[in-house]
PDBQT receptor file of N, H, CA, C and O in Angstrom, charges set to zero:
ATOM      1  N   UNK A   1     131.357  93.008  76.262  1.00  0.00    +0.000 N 
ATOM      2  CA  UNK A   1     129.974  93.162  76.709  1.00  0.00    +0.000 C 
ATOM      3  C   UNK A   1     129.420  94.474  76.191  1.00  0.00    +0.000 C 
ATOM      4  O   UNK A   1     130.119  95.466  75.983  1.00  0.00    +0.000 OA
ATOM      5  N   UNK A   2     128.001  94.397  75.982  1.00  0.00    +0.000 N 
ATOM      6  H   UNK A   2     127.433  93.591  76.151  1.00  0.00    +0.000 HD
ATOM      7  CA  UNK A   2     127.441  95.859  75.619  1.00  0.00    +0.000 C 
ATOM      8  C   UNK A   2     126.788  96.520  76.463  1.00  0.00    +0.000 C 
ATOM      9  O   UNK A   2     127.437  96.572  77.508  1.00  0.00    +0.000 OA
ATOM     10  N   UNK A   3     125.680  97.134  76.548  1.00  0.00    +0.000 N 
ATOM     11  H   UNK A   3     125.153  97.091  75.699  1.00  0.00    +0.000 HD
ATOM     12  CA  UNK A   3     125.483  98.073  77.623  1.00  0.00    +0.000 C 
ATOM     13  C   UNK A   3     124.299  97.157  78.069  1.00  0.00    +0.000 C 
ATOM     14  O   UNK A   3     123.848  96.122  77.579  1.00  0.00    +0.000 OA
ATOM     15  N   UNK A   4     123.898  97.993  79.321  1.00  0.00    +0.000 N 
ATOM     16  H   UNK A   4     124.264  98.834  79.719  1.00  0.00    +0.000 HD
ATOM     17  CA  UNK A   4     122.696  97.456  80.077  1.00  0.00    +0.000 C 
ATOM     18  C   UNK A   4     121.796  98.289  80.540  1.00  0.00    +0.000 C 
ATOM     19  O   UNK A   4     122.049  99.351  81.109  1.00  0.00    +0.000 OA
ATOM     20  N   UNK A   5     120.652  97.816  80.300  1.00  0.00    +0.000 N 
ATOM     21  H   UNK A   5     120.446  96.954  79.837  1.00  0.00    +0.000 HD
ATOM     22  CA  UNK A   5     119.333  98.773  80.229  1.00  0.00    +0.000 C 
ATOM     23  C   UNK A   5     118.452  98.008  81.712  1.00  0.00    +0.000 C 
ATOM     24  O   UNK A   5     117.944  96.895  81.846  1.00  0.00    +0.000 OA
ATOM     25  N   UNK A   6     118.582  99.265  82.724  1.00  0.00    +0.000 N 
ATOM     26  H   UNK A   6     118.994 100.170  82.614  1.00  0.00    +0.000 HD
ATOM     27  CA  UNK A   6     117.398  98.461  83.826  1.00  0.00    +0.000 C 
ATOM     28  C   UNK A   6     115.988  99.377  83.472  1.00  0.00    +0.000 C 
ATOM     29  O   UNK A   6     115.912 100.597  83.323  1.00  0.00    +0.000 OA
ATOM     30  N   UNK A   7     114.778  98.231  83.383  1.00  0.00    +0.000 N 
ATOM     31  H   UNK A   7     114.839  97.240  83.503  1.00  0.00    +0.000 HD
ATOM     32  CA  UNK A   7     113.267  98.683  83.124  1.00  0.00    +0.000 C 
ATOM     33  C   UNK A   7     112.328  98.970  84.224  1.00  0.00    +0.000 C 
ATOM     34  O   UNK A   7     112.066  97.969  84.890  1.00  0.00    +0.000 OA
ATOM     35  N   UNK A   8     111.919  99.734  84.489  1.00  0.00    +0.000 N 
ATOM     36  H   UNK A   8     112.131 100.548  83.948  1.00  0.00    +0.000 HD
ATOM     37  CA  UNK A   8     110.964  99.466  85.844  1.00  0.00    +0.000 C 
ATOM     38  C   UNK A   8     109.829  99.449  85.109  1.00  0.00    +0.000 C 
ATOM     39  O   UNK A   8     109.672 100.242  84.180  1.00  0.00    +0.000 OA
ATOM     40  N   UNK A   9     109.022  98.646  85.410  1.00  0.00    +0.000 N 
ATOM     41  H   UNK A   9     109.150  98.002  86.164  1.00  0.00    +0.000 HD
ATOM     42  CA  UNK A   9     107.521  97.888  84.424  1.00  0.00    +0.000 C 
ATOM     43  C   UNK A   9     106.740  97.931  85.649  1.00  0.00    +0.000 C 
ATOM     44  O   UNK A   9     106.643  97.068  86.521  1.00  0.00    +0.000 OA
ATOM     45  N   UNK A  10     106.043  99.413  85.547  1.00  0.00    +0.000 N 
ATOM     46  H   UNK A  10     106.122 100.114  84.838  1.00  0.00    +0.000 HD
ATOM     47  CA  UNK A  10     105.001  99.954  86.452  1.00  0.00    +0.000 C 
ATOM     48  C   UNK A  10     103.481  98.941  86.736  1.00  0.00    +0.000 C 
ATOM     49  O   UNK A  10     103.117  98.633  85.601  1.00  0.00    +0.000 OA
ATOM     50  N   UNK A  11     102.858  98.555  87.383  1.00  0.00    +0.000 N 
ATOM     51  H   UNK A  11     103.153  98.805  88.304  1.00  0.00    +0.000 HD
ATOM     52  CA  UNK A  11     101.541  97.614  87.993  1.00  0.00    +0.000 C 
ATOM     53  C   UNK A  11     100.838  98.138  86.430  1.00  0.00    +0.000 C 
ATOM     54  O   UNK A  11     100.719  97.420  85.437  1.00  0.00    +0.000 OA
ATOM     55  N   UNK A  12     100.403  99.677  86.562  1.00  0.00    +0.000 N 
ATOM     56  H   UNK A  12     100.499 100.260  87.368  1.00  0.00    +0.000 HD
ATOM     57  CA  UNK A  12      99.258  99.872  85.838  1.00  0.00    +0.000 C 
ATOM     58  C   UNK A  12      99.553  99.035  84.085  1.00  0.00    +0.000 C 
ATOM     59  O   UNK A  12      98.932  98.081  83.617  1.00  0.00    +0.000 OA
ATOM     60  N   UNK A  13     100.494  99.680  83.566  1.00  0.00    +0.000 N 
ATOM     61  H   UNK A  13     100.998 100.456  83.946  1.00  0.00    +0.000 HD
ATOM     62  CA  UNK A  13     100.631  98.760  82.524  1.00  0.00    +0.000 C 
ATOM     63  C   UNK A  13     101.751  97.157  82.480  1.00  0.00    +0.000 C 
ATOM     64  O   UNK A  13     102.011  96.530  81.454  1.00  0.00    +0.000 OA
ATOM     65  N   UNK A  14     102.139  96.886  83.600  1.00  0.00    +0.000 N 
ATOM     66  H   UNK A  14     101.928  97.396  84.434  1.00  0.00    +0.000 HD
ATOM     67  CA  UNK A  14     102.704  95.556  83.471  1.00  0.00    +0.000 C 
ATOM     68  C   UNK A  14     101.619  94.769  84.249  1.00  0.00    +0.000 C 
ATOM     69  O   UNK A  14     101.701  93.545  84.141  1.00  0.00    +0.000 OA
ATOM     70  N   UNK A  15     100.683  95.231  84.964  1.00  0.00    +0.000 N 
ATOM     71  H   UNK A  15     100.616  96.225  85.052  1.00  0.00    +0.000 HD
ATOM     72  CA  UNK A  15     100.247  94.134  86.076  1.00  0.00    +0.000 C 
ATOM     73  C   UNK A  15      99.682  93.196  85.535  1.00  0.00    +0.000 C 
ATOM     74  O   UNK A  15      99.701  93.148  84.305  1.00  0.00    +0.000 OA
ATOM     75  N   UNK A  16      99.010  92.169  86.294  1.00  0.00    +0.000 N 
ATOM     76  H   UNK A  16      98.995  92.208  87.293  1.00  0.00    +0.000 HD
ATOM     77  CA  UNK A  16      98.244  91.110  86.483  1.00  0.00    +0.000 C 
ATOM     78  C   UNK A  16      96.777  91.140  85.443  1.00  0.00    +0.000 C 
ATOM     79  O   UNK A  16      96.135  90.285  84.832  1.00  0.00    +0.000 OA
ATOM     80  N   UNK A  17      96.688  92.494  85.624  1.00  0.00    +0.000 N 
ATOM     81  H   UNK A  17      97.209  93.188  86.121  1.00  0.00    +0.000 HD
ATOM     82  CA  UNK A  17      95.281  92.446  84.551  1.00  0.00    +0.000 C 
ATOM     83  C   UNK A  17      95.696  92.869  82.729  1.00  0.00    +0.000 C 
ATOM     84  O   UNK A  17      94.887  92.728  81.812  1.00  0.00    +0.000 OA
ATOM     85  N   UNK A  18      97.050  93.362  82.572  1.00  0.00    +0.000 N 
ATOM     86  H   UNK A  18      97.708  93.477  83.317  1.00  0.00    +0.000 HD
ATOM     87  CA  UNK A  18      97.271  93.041  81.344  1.00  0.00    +0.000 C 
ATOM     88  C   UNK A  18      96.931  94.176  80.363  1.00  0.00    +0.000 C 
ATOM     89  O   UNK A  18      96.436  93.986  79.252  1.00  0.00    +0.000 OA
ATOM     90  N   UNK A  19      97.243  95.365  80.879  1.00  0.00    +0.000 N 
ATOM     91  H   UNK A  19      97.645  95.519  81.782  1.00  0.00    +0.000 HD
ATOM     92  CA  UNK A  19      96.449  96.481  79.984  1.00  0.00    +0.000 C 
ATOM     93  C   UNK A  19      97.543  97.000  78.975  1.00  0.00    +0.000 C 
ATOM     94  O   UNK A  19      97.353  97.815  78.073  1.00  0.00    +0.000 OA
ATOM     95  N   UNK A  20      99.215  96.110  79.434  1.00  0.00    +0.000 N 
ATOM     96  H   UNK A  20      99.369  95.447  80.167  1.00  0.00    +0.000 HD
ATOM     97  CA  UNK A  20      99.934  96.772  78.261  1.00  0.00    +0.000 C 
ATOM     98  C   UNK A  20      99.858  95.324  77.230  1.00  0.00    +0.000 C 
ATOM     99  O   UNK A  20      99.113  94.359  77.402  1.00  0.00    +0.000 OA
ATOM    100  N   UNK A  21     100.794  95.506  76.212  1.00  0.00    +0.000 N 
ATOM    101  H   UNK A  21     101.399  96.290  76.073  1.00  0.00    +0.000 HD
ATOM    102  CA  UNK A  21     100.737  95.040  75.476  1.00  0.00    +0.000 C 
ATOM    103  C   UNK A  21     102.188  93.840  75.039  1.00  0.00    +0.000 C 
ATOM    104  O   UNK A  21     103.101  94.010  74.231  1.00  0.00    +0.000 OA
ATOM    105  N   UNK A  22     101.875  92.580  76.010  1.00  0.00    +0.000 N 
ATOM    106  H   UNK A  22     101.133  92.442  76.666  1.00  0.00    +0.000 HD
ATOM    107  CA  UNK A  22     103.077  91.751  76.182  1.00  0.00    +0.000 C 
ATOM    108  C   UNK A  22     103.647  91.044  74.968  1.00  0.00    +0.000 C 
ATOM    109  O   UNK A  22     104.252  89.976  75.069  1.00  0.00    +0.000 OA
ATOM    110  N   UNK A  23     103.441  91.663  73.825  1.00  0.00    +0.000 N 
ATOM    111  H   UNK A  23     102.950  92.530  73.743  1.00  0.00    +0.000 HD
ATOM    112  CA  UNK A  23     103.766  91.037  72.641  1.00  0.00    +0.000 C 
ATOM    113  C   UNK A  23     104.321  92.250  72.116  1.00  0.00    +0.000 C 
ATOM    114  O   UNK A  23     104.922  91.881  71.107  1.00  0.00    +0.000 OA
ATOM    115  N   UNK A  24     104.455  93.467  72.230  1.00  0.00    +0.000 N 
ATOM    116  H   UNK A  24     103.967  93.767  73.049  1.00  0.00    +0.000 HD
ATOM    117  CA  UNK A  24     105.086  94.800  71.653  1.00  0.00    +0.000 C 
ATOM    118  C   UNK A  24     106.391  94.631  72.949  1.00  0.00    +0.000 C 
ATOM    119  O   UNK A  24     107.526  94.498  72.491  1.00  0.00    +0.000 OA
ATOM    120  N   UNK A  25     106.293  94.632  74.076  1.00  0.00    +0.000 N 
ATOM    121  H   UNK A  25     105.371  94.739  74.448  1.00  0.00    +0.000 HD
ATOM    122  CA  UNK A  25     107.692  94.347  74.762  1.00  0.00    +0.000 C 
ATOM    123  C   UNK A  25     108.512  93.310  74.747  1.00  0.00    +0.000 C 
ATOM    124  O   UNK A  25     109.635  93.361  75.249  1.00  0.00    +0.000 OA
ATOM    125  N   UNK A  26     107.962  92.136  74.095  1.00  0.00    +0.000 N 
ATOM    126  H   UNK A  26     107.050  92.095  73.688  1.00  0.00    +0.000 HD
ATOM    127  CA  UNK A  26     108.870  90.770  74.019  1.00  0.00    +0.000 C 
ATOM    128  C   UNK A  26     109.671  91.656  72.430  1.00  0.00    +0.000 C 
ATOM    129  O   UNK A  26     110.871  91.813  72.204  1.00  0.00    +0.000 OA
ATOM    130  N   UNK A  27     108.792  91.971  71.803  1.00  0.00    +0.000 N 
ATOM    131  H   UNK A  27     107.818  91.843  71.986  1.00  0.00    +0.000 HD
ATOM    132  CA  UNK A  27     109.592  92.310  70.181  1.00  0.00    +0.000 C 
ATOM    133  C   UNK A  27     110.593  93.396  70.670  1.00  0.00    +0.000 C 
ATOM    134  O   UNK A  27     111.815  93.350  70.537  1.00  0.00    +0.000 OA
ATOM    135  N   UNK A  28     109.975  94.228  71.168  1.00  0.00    +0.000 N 
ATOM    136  H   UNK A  28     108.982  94.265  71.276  1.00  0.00    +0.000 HD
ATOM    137  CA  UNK A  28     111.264  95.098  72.153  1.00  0.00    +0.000 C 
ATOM    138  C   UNK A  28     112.427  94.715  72.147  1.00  0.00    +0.000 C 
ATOM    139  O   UNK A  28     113.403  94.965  71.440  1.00  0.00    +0.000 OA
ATOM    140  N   UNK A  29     112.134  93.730  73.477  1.00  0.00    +0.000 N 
ATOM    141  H   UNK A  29     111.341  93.527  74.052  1.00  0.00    +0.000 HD
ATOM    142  CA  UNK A  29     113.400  93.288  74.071  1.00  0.00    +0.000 C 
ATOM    143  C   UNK A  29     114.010  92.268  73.268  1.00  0.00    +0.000 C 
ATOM    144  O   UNK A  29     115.137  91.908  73.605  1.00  0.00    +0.000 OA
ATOM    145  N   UNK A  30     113.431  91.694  72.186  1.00  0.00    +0.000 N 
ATOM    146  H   UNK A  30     112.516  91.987  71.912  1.00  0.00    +0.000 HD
ATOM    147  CA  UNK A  30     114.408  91.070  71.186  1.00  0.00    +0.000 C 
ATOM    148  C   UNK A  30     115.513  91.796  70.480  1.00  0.00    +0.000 C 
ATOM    149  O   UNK A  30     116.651  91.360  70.305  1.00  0.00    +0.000 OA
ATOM    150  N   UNK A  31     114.906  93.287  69.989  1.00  0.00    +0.000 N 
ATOM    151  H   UNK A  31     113.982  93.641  70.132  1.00  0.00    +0.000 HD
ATOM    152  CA  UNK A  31     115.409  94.207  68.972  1.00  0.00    +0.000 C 
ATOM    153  C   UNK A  31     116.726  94.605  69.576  1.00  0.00    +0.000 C 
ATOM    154  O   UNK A  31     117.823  94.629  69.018  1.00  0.00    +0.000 OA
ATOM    155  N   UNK A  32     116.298  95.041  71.323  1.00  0.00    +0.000 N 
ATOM    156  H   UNK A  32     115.407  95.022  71.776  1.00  0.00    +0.000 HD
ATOM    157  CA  UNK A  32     117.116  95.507  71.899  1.00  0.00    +0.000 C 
ATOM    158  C   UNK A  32     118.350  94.418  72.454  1.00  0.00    +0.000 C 
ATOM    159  O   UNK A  32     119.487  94.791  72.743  1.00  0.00    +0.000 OA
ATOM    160  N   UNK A  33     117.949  93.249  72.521  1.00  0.00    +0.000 N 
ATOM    161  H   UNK A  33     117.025  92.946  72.286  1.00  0.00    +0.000 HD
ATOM    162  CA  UNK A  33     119.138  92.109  72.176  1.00  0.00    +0.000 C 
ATOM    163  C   UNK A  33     119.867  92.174  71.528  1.00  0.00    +0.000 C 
ATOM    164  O   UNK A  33     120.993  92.239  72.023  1.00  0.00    +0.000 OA
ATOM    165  N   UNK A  34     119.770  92.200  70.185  1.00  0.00    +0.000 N 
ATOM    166  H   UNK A  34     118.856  92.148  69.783  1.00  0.00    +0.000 HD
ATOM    167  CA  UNK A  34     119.906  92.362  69.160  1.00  0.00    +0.000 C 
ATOM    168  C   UNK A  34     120.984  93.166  69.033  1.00  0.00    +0.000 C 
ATOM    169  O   UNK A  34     121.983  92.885  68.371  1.00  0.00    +0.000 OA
ATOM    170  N   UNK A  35     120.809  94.169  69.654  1.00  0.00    +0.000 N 
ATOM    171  H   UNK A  35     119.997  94.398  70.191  1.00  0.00    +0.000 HD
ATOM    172  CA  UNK A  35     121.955  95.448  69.678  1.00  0.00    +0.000 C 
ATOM    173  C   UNK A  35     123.039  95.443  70.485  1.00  0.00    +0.000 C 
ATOM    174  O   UNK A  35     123.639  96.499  70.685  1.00  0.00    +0.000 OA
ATOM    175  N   UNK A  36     123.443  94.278  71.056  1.00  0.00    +0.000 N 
ATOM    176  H   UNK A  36     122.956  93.420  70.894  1.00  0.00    +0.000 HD
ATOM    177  CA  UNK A  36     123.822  93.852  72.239  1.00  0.00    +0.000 C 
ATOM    178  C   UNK A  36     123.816  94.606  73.445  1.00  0.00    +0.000 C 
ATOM    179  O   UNK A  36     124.733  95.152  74.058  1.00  0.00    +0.000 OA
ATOM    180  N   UNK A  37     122.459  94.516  73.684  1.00  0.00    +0.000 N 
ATOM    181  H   UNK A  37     121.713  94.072  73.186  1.00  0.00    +0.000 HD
ATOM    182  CA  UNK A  37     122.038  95.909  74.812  1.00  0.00    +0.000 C 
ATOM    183  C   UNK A  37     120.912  94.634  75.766  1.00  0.00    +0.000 C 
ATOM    184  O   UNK A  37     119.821  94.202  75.394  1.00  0.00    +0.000 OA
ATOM    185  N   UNK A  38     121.661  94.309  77.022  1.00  0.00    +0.000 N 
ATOM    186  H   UNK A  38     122.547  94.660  77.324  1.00  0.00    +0.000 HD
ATOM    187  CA  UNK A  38     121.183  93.346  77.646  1.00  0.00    +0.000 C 
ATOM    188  C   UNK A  38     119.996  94.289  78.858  1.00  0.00    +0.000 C 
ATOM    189  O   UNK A  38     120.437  95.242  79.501  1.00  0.00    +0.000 OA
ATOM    190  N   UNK A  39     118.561  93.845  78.995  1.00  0.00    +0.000 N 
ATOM    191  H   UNK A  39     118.203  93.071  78.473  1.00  0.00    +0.000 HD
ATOM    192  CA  UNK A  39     117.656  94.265  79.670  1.00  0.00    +0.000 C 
ATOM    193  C   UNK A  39     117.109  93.922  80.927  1.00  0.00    +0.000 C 
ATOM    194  O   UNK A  39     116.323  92.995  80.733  1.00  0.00    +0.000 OA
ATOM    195  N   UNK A  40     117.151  94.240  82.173  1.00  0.00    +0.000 N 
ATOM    196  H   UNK A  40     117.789  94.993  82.330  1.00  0.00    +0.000 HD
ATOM    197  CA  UNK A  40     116.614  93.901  83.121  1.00  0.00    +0.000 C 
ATOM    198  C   UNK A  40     115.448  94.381  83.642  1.00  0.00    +0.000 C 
ATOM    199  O   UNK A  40     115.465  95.487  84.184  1.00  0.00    +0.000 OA
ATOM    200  N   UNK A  41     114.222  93.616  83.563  1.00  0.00    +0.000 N 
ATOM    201  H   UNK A  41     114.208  92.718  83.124  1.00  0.00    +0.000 HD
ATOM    202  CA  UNK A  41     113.176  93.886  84.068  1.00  0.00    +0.000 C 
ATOM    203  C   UNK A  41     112.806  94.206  85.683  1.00  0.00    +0.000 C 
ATOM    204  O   UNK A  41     112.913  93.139  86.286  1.00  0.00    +0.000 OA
ATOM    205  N   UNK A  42     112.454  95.171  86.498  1.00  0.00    +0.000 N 
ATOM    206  H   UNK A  42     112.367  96.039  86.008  1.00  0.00    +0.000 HD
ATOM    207  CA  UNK A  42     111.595  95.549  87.666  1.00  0.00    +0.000 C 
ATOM    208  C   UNK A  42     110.515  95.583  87.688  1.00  0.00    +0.000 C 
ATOM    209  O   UNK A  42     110.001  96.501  87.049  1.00  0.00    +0.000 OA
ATOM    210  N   UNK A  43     109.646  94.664  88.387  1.00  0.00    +0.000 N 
ATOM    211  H   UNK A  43     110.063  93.918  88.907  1.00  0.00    +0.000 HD
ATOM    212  CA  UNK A  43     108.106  94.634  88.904  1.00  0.00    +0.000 C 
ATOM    213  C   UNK A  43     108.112  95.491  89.480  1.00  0.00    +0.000 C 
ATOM    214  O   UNK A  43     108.929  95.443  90.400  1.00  0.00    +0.000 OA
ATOM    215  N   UNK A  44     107.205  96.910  89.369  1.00  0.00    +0.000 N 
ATOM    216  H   UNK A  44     106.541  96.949  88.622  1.00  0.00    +0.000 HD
ATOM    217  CA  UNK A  44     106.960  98.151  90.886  1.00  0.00    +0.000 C 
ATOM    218  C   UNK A  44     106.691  96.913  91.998  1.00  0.00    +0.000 C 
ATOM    219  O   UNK A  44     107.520  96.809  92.902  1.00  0.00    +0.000 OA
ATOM    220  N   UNK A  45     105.893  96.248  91.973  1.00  0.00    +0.000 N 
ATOM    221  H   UNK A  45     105.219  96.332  91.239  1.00  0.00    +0.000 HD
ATOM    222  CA  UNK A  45     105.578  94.836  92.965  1.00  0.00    +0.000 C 
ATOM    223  C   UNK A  45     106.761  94.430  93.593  1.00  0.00    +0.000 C 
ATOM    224  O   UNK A  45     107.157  94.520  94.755  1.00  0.00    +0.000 OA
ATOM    225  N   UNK A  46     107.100  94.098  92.861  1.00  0.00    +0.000 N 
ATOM    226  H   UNK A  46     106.778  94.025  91.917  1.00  0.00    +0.000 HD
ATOM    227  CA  UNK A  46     108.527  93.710  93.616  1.00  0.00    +0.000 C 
ATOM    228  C   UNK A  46     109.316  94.550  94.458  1.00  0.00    +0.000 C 
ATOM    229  O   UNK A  46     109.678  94.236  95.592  1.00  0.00    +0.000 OA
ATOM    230  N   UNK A  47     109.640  95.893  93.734  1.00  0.00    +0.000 N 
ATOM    231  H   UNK A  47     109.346  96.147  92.813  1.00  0.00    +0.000 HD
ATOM    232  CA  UNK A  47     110.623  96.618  94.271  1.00  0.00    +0.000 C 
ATOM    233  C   UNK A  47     109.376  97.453  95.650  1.00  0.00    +0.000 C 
ATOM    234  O   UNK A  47     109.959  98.100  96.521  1.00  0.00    +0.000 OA
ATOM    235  N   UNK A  48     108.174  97.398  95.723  1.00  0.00    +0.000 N 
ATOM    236  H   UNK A  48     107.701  96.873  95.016  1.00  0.00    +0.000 HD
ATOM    237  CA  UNK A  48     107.843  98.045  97.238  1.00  0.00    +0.000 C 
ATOM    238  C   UNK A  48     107.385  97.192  98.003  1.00  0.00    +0.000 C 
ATOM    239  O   UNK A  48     106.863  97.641  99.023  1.00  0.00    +0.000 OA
ATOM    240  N   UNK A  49     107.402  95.113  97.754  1.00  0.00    +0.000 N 
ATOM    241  H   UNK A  49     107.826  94.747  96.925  1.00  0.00    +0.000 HD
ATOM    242  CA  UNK A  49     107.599  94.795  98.500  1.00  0.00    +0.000 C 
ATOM    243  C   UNK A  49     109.021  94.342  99.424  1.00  0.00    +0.000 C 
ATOM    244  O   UNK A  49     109.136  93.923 100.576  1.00  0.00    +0.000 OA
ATOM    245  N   UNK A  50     110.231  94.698  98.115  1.00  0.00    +0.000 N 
ATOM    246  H   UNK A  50     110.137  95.038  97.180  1.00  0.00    +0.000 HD
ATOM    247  CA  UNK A  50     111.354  94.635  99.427  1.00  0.00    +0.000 C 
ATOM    248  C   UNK A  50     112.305  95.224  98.279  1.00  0.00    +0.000 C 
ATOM    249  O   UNK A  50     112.776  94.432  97.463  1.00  0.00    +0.000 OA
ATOM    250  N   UNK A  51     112.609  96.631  98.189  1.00  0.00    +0.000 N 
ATOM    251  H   UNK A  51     112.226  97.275  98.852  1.00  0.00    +0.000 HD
ATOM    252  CA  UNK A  51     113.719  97.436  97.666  1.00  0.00    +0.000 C 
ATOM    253  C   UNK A  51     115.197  97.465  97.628  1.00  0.00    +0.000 C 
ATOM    254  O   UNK A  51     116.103  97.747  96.844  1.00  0.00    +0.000 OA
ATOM    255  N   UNK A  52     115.013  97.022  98.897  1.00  0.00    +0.000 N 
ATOM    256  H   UNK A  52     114.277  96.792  99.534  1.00  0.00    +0.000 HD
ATOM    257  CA  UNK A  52     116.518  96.495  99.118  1.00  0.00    +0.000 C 
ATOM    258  C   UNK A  52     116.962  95.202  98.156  1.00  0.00    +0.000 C 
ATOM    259  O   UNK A  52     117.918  95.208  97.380  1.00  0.00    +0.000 OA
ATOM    260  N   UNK A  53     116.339  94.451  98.315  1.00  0.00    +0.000 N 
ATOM    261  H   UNK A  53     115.562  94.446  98.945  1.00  0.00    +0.000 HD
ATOM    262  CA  UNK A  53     116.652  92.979  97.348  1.00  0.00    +0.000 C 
ATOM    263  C   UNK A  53     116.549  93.598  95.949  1.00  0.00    +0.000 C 
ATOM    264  O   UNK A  53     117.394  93.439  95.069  1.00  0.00    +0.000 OA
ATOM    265  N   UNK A  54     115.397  94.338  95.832  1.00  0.00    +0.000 N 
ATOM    266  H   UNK A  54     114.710  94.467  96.547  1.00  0.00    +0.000 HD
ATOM    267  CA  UNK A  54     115.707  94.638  94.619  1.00  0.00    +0.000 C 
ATOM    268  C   UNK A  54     116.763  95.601  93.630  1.00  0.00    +0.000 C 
ATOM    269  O   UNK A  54     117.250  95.457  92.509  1.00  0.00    +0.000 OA
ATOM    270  N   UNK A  55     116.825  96.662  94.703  1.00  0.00    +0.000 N 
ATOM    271  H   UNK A  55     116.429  96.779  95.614  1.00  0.00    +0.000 HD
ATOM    272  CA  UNK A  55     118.516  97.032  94.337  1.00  0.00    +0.000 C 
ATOM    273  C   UNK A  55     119.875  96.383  94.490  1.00  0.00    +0.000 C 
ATOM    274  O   UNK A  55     120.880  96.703  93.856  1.00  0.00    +0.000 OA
ATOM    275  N   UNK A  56     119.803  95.575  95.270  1.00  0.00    +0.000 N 
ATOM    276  H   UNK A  56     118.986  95.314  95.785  1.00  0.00    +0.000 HD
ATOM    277  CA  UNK A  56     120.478  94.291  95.250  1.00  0.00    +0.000 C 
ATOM    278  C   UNK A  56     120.695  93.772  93.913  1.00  0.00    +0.000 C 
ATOM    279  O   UNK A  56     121.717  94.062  93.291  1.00  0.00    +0.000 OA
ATOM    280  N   UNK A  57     119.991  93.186  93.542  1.00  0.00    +0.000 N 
ATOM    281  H   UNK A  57     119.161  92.950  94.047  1.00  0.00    +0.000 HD
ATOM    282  CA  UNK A  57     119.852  92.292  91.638  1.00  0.00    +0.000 C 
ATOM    283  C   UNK A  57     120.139  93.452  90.773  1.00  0.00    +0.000 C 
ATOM    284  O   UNK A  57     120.808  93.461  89.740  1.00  0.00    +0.000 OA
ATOM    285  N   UNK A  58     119.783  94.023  91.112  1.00  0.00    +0.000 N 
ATOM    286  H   UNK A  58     119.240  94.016  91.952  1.00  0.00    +0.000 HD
ATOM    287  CA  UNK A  58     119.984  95.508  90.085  1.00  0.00    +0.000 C 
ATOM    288  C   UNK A  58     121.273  95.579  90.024  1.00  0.00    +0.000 C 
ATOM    289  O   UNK A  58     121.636  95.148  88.929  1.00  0.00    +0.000 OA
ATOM    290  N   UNK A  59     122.088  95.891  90.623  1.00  0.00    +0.000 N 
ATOM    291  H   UNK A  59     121.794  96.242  91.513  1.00  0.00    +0.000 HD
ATOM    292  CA  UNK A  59     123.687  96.093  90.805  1.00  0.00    +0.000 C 
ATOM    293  C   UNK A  59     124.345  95.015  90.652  1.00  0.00    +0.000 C 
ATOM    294  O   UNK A  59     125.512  95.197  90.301  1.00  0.00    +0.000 OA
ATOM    295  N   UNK A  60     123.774  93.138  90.890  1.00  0.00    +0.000 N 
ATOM    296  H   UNK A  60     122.826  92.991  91.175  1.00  0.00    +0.000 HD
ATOM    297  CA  UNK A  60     124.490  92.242  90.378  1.00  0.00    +0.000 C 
ATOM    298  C   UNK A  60     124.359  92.161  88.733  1.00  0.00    +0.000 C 
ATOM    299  O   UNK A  60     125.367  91.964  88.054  1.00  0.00    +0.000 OA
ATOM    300  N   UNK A  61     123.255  92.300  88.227  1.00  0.00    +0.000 N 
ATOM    301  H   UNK A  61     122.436  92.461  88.779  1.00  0.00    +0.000 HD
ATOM    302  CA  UNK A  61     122.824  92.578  87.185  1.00  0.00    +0.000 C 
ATOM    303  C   UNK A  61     123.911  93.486  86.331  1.00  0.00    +0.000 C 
ATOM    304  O   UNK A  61     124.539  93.054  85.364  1.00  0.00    +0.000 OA
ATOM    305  N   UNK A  62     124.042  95.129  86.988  1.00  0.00    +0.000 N 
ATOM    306  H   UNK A  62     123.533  95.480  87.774  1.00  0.00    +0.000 HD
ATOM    307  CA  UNK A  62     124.967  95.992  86.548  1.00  0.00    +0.000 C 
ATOM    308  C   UNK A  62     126.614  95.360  85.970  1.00  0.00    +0.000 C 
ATOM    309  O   UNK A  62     127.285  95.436  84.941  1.00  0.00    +0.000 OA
ATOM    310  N   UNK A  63     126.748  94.640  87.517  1.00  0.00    +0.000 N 
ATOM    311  H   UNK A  63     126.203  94.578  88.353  1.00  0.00    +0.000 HD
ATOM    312  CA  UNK A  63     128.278  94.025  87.702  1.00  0.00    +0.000 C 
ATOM    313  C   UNK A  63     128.838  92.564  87.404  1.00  0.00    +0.000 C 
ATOM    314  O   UNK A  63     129.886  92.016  87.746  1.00  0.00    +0.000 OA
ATOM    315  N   UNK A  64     127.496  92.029  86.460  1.00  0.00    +0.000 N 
ATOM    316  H   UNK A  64     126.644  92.473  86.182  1.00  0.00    +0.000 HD
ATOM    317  CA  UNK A  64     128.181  90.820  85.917  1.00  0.00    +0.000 C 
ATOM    318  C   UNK A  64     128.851  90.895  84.666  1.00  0.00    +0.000 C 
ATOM    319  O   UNK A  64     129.420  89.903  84.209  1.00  0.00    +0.000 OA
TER     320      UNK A  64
């Protein structure tokens, strides 16, 4: 296995209205495939509506 990269993908540029640029992070996270460098994405959304779950996945994530 290769390494693992966790992302936290902040509202202002991941949210709902789209101000980053979801075609420069898909090429990203291909490149970074690529390298055998596996990526896990965090919604801020997610993690302050329940942190716990989300450090939860985070660490199964870590430990698979």
């Amino acid at each position: 296995m290769g390494c693992v990269f966790i992302e936290f993908d902040g509202t202002y540029w991941h949210g709902e209205e789209g101000r980053g640029n979801k075609m420069r992070d898909e090429l990203r996270d291909e490149e970074i495939k690529e390298k055998n460098v596996l990526v896990y994405h965090v919604k801020e959304k997610d993690y302050k509506e329940n942190p716990e779950k989300v450090i939860k996945e985070c660490l199964e994530f870590i430990n698979d």
